[in-house]
N, C-alpha and C positions, 0 to 999 in steps of 0.2 A: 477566600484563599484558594479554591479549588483552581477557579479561570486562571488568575495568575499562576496557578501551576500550571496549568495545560498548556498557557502560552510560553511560560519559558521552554516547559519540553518539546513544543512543538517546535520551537528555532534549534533546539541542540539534535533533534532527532533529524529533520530537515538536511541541514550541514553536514550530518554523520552519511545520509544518504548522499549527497552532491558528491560526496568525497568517496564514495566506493561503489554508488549505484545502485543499492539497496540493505535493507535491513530499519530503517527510519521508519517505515509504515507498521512496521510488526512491534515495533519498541513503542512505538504514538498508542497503539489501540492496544498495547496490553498494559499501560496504565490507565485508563480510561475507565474497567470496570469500576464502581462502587462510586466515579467520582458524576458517571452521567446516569440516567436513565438506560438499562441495557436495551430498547427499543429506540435508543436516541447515538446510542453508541457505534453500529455501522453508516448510517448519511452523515452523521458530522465527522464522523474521522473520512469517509470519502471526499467529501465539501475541504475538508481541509488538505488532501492529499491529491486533490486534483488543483490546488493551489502550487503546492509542492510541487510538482512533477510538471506542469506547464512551465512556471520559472524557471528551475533548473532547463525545460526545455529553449524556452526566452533567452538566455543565457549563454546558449550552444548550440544556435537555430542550424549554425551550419554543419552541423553533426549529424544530423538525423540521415538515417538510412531510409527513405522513402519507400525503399522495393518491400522496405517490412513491414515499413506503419501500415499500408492502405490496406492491406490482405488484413491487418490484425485487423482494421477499424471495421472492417465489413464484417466478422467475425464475431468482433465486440458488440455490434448493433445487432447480429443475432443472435446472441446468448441473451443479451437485457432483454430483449422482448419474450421468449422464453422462459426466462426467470421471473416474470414479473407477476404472470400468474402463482406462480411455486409460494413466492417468499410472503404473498398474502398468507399461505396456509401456514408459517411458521411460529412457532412458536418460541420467546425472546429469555422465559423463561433461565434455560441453560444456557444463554449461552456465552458467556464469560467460561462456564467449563468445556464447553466446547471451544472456543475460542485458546482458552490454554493448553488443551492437547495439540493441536491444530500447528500452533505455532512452534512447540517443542519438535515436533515431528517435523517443518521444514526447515528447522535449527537447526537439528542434528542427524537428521537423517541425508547421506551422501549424494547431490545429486551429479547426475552422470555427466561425462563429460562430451561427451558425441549424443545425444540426443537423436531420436527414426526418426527420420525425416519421409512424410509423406507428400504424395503432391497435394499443395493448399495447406498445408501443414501451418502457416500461422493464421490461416481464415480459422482452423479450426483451434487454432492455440485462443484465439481474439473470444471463439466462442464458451469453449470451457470456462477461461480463467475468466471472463466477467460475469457466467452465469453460479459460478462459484463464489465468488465476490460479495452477491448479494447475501450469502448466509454468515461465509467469515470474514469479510471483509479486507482481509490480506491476501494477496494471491502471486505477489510480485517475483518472488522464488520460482515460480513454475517457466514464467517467461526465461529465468537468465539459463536454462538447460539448453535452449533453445537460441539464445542469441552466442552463448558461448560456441557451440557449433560453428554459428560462423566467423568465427577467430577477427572480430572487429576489436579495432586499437581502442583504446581504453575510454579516450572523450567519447569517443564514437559511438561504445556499445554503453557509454553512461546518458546519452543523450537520446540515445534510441531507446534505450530500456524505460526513461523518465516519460517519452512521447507514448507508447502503449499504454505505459498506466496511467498516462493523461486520456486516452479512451477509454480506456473500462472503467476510469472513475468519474469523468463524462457521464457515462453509461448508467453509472449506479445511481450517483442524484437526481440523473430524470426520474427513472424508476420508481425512486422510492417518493418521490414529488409526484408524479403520476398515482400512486398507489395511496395519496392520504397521509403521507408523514408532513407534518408542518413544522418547517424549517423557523419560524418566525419565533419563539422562546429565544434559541441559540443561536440568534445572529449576532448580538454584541460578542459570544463566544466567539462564535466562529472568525468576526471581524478581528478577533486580535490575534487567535491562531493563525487566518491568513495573512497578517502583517511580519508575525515572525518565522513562519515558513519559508516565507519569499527572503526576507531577512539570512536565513540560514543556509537557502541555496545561491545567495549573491557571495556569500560570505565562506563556503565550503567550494564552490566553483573556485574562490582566489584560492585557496590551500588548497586543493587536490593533487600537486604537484608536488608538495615541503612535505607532506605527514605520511606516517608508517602505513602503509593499506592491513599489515599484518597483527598490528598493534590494535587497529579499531577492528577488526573482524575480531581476536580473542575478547576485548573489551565486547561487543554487541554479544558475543554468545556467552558472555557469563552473565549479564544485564537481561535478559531476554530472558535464559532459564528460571533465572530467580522469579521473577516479573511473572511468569510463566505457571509457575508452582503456586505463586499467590493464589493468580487468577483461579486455578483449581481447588487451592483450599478454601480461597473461600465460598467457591460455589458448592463444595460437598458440607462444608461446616460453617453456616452463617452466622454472625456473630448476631 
């Protein structure tokens, strides 16, 4: 029963993300705890999220902002090698409670709308968020501070936002493939979450245009919170 849940919410999460350009990666891996191994919980929701985020890029290849990707990717390739040492010393323990504060806080906490802009600023954006990535695995809110900045029309900044976190989720899989996690348990999982991913950003790509944007943002931030509060009860009170 579990897979079969993972795979439908991974096509509704999917489509929710096509359709406004993020918030589907924070909803995917905050139902995840209890239902995976919490040391099984960051590579396979990456593996499935860099499914995600390639499609929708597949999808809207002519959208990509190039002058951003390649600064992020060279950025993203030095976080992961950085991080790769770290996330061995981690311990997996907590962290569905770390994981639910995490997410509540880029929920709800405001982010700005002009973003500092330094020179190399998205080498170093590419570097943070995927050396971050590896602990919580969500990171995709840090980037849109930064593409808002540059006031890109809406395909544009959805396809470019999907092309970065197709790098640092790149990124993470090696990493954690390199580091001894073995993907081979969860590959029939994984195979049908990437089935309904791709599924959900063919199928949010055609409605991004018909549905309320204002409608799924209240809807993701009341879904999220709750989802959120879980995660931390149940990490402080195990059943």
């Amino acid at each position: 029963m579990e897979p079969i849940f993972l795979i439908g919410v991974s096509f509704l999460t999917s489509t929710f993300t096509a359709v406004i350009g993020m918030g589907g990666g924070i909803m995917l891996i905050s139902v995840m705890p209890g239902l995976l191994p919490a040391a099984a919980i960051v590579p396979v929701h990456g593996a499935v999220q860099l499914a995600s985020n390639s499609s929708r890029v597949l999808f809207g290849l002519r959208h990509i902002e190039w002058s951003i990707f390649w600064p992020f990717l060279a950025g993203a390739t030095l976080g992961s090698i950085v991080g790769a040492s770290a996330v061995i010393r981690l311990s997996f323990d907590y962290l569905p409670l770390y994981l639910g504060i995490f997410v509540l806080i880029v929920t709800w906490v405001p982010i700005p709308k002009r973003a500092f802009r330094l020179p190399g600023h998205f080498v170093i954006l590419g570097a943070i968020q995927t050396f971050f990535s590896l602990f919580v695995g969500v990171t995709g809110p840090l980037t849109n501070a930064f593409l808002v900045r540059e006031e890109l029309p809406k395909d544009r900044l959805v396809v470019t936002h999907g092309s970065v976190m197709t790098a640092t989720h790149l990124c993470k899989i090696l990493v954690f493939g390199f580091i001894g996690f073995v993907y081979t348990p969860y590959l029939p999982l994984i195979a049908g979450m990437l089935v309904a991913v791709i599924a959900g950003s063919w199928f949010g790509t055609k409605i991004r245009d018909h549905l309320s944007e204002v409608f799924f943002r209240k809807v993701f931030k009341t879904l999220i919170t709750l989802l959120s509060l879980r995660m931390i009860i149940n990490a402080l009170y195990p059943i």
